[in-house]
Backbone bond lengths (Angstrom), bond angles and torsions (degrees), N, CA, C in turn:
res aa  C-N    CA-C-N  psi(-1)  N-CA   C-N-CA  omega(-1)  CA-C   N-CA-C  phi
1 X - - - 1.469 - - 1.525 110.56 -
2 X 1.225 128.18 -9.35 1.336 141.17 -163.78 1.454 101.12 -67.99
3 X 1.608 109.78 -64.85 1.268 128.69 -163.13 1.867 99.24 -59.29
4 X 1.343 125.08 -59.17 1.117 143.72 -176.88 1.640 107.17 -53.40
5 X 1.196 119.20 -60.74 1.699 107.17 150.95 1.335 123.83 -35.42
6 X 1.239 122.70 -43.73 1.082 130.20 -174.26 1.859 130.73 -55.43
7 X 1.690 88.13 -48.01 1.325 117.15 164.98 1.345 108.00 -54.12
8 X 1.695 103.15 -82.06 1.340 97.10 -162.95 1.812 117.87 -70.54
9 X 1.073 106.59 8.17 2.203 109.62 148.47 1.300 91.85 -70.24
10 X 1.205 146.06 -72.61 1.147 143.42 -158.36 1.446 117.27 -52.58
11 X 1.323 107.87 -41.79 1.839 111.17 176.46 1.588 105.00 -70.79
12 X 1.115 85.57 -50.53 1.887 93.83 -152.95 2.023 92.13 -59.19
13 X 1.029 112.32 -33.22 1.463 124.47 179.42 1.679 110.52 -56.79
14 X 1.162 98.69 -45.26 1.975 115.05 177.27 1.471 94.77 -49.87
15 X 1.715 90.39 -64.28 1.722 92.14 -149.58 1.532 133.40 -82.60
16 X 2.010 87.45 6.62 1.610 92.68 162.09 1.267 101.41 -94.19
17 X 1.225 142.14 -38.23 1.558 144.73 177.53 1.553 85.94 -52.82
18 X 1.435 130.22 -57.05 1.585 105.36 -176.40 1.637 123.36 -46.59
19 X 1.633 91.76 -54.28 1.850 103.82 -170.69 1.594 97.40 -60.05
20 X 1.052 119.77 -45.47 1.716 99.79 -171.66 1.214 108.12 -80.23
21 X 1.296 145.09 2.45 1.050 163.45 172.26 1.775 95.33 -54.83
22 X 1.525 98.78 -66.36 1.629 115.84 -157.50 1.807 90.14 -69.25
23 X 1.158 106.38 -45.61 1.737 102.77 -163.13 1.005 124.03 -59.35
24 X 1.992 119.36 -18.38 1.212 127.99 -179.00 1.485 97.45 -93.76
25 X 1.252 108.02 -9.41 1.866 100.93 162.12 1.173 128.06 -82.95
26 X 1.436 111.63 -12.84 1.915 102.73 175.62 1.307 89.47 -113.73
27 X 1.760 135.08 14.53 1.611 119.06 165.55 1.310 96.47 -88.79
């Protein structure tokens, strides 16, 4: 389960750096 935690820190990490990514584009 280590590795698999691991990942998804890694995704879930992207895809807020993505989403706030977008939000400072329509601010």
């Amino acid at each position: 389960s280590d590795w698999s935690d691991r990942i998804l820190y890694r995704y879930s990490h992207a895809y807020c750096r993505k989403l706030s990514g977008t939000l400072e584009r329509q601010i």
